[in-house]
C-alpha positions in Angstrom: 6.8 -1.5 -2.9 9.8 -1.9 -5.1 11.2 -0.1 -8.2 9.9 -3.0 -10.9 6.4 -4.7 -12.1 6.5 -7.7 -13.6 5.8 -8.3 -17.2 2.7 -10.7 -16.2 1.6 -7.0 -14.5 2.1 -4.8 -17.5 0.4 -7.5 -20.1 -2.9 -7.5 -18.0 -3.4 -3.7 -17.3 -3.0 -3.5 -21.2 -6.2 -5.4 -21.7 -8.2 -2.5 -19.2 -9.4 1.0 -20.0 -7.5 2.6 -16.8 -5.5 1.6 -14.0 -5.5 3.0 -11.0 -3.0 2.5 -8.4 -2.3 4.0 -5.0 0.5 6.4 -5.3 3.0 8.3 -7.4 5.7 5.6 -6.5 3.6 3.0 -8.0 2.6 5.2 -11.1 6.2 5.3 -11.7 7.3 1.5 -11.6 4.2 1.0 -14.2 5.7 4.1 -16.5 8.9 2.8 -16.7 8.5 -0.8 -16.9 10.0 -1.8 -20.2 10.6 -5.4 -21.3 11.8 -6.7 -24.7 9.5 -9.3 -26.5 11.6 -12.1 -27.5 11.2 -14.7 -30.8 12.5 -18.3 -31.2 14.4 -18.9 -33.9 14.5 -22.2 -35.7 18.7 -22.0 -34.8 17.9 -22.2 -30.7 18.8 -18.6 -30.9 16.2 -15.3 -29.6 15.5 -12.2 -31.5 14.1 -9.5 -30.4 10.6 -8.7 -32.1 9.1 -5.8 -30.0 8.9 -4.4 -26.5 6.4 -4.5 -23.7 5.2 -1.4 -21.8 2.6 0.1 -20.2 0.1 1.4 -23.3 -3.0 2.4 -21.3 -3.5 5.3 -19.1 -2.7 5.3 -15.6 -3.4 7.4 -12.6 -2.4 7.6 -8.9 -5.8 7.8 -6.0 -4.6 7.9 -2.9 -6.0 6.0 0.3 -8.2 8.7 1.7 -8.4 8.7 5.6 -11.6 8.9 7.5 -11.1 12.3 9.4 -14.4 11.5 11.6 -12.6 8.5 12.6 -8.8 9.6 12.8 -8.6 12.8 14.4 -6.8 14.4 17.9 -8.7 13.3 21.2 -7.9 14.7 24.1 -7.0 12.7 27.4 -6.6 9.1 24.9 -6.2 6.1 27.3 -5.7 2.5 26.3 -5.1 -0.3 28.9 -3.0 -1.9 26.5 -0.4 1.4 27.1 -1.4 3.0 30.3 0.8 0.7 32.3 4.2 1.5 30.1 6.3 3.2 32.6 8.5 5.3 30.3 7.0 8.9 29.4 8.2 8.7 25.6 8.1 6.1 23.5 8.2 5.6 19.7 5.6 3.7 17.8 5.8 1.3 14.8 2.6 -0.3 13.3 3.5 -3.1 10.4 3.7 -6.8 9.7 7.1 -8.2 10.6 7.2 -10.6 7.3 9.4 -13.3 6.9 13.6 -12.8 6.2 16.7 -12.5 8.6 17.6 -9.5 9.8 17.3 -6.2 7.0 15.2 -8.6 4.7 12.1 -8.3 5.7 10.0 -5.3 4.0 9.0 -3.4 7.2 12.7 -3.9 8.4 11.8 -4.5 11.8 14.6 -5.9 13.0 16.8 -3.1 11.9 14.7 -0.9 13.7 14.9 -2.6 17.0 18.8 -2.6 16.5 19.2 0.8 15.9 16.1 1.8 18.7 19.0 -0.2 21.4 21.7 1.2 19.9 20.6 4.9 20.1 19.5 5.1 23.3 21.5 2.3 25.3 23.2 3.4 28.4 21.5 6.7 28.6 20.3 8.3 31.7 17.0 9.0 29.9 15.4 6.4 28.0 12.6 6.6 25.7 10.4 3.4 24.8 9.6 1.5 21.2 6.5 -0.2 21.2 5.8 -2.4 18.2 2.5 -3.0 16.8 3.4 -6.2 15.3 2.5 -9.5 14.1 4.0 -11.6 11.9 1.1 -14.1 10.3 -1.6 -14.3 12.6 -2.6 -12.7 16.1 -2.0 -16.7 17.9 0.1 -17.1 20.9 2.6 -19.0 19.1 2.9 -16.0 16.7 3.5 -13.9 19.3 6.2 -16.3 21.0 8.1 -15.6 17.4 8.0 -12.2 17.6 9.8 -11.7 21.3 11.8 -14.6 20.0 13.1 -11.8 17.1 13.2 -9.2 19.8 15.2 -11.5 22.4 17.9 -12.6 19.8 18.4 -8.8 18.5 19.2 -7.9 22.0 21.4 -10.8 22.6 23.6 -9.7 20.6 24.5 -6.5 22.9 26.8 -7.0 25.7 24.9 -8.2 28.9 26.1 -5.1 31.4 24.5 -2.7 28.7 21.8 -0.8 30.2 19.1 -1.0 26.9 16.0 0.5 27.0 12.7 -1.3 26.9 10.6 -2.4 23.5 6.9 -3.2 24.3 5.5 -5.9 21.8 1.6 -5.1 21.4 0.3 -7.8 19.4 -3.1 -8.8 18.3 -6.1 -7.4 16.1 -7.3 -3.6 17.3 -10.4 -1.7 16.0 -10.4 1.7 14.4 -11.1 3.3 17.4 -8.6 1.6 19.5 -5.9 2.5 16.8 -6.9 6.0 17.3 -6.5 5.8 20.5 -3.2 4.1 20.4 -1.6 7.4 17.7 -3.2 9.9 20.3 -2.3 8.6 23.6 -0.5 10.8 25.8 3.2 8.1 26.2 2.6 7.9 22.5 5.0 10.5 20.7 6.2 9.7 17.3 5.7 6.9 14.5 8.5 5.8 13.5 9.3 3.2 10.2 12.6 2.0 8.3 10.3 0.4 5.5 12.0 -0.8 2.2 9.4 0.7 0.3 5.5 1.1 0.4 2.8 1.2 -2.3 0.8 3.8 -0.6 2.1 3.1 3.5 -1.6 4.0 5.3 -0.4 4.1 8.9 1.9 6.6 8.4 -1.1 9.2 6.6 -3.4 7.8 10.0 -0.5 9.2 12.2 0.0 12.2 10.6 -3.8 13.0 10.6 -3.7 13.1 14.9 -0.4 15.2 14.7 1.9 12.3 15.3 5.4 13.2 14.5 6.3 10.8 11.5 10.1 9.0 11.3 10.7 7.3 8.1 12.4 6.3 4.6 12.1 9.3 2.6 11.6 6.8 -0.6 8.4 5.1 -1.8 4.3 6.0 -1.8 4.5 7.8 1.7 6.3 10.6 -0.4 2.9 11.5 -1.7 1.8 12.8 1.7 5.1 13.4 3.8 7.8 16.3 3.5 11.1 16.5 4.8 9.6 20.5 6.4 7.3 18.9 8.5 8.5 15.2 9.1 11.7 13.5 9.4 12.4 11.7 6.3 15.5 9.3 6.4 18.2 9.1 3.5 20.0 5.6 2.5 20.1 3.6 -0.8 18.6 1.7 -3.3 19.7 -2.5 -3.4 19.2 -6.0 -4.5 15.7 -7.5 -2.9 17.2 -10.5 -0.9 16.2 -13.7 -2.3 14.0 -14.5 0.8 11.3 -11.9 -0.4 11.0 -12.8 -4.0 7.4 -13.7 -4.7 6.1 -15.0 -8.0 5.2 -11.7 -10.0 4.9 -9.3 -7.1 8.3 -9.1 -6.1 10.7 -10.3 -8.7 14.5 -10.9 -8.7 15.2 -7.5 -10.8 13.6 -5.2 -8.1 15.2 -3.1 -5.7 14.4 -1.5 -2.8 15.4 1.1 -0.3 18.0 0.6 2.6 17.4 3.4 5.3 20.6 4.5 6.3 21.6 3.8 10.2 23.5 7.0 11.2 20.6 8.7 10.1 18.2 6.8 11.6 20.0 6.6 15.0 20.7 10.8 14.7 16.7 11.1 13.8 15.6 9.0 17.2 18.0 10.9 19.0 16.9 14.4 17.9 13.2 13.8 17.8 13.7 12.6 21.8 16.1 15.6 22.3 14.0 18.4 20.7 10.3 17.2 21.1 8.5 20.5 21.0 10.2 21.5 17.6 9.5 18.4 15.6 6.2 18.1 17.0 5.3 21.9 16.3 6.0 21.4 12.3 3.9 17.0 13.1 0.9 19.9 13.8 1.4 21.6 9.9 1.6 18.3 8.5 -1.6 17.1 10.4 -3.4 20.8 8.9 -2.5 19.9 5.3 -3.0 16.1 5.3 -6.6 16.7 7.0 -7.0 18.6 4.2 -5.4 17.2 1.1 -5.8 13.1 2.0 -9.6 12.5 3.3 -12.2 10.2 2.5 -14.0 13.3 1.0 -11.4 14.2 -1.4 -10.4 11.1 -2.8 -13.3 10.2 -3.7 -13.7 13.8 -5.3 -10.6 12.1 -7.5 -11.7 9.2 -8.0 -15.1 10.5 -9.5 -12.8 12.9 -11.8 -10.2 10.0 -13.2 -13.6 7.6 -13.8 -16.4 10.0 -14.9 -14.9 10.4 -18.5 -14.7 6.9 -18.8 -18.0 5.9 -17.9 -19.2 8.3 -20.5 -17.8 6.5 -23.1 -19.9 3.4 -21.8 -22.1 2.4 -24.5 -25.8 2.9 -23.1 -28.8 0.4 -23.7 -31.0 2.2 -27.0 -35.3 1.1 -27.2 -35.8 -0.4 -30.3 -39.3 0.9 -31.3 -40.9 -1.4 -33.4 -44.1 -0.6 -35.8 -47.5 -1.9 -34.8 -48.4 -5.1 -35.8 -52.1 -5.2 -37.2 -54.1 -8.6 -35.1 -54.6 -11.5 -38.1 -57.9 -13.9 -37.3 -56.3 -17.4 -37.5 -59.4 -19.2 -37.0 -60.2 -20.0 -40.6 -57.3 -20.7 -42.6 -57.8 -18.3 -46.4 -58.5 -20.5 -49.0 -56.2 -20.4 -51.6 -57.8 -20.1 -55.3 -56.0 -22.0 -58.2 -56.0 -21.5 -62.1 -58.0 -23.9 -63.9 -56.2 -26.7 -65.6 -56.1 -28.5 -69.4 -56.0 -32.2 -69.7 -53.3 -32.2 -72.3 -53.3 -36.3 -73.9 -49.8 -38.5 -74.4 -51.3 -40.5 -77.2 -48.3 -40.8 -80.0 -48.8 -39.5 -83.2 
């Protein structure tokens, strides 16, 4: 998710065979994680006695996608949407993790900023409904996330005609997800993530023709293309403080910063010119049902494991000879050498 592993990371994938991690972005942060091994000297000063980096191999499996499960339906309805009024809306699906506003790793909040921004005022107005939670699916986690939305919009002046986010919150099932990328008000996916290992619902959007909006930086690259989505330039910073976490995220790393313009030009165009973005959304869906099923990674995976598992040592049959029965019911007697009483008497 960022552009650094920790050194805890790189020690323990050097005591396995193979790793195996979900995308080329990952690959990379193992490949070039270099760190210096440091020696105490008797002085107080350090000197440096090696270096630590990845010395096993490594290779990138992808999160195949069930087509059987996400595919186009025709006439998709969910109660959940069916009573949206607007026509178009936009679709995000991601945990709104903890951080102010541009710190946390979906960038949510950004994305609700921009959403208002782009479309405020406008005679037509799409819709931005966020598939959101931020711990747990309870009322009171809910409450925080309108909370977010309430004090984002606040900060707009009050005769500003915005248009409307839809907070869907709570647990779906595959099929309801499904439904939710196909339905008919749904038109794009749209996400200003910091950075993703692999980024799943993205791949499940794409693989029901869903026009795909996002940060052309992290594992989505694997299975996204500026030709047939939209993918979003910006830059590479600091991780705030707020989202350092002990090993996984560490004060090094950096991220990706989506910039605005483009994001607020992308929403606008998408809206603007629906038929052309979703026209190349349908290529995209061709070559990901293709390239990024269940089917096929597991085809991968069985070629990146199979040479190891040959090397697995295999259990041998020790073959013993045959042992010929002894009768132990009279023990052999044992016959001695006969014996000379020799005398002591001095001489």
């Amino acid at each position: 998710e960022t552009t650094t592993v920790s050194s805890n990371w790189i020690d323990s994938c050097n005591k396995m065979d193979l790793v195996i991690v979900p995308s080329e972005h990952s690959k990379e942060g193992f490949v070039k994680a270099l760190y210096e091994k440091m020696q105490q000297l008797p002085n107080g000063q350090q000197q440096k006695v090696g270096e630590m980096k990845l010395e096993k191999p490594i290779e990138a499996l992808f999160e195949g996608v069930d087509e059987n499960l996400f595919k186009p339906i025709d006439n998709s309805s969910l109660d959940l949407v069916d009573d949206i009024k607007e026509d178009f809306a936009f679709l995000h699906v991601g945990l709104w993790g903890k951080g102010g506003y541009g710190e946390d790793r979906k960038d949510i909040a950004k994305l609700v900023k921009v959403f208002y921004e782009s479309f405020a005022n406008k005679k037509e107005q799409p819709a931005l409904i966020l598939k959101t939670n931020a711990a747990t699916f309870s009322i009171l986690d809910r409450e925080e996330c309108l909370k977010k939305i309430r004090q984002i919009k606040n900060g707009f002046p009050s005769d500003w005609n915005l248009p409307n986010i839809y907070l869907l919150h709570g647990s779906l099932s595959t099929e309801e997800m499904n439904k939710l990328y196909n339905h008919p008000k749904v038109k794009a996916m749209i996400s200003l993530t910091h950075g993703e290992g692999f980024g799943r619902p993205l791949l499940e959007a794409s693989m029901v023709g869903l026009p795909v909006i996002t940060s052309g930086w992290s594992g989505q690259m694997d299975f996204l293309s500026q030709t047939d989505s939209m993918l979003l330039g910006g830059e590479l910073v600091n991780v705030p403080t707020s989202q350092h976490w002990k090993d996984i995220i560490i004060p090094e790393s950096q991220w990706f910063n989506v910039n605005e313009t483009q994001a607020y030009k992308a929403l606008n165009y998408c809206f603007n010119n629906y038929d052309e973005v979703k026209k190349k959304a349908l290529n995209l869906m061709k070559t990901n049902r293709d390239k990024f099923t269940l089917d096929k990674m597991t085809e991968k995976l069985d070629k990146i494991v199979t040479p190891y598992l040959d090397k697995v040592p295999s259990q041998v049959g020790i073959k013993l000879p045959k042992l010929k029965k002894v009768d132990n019911s009279e023990a052999p007697k044992i016959k001695l050498p006969k014996l000379k009483k020799v005398t002591n008497e001095a001489t």
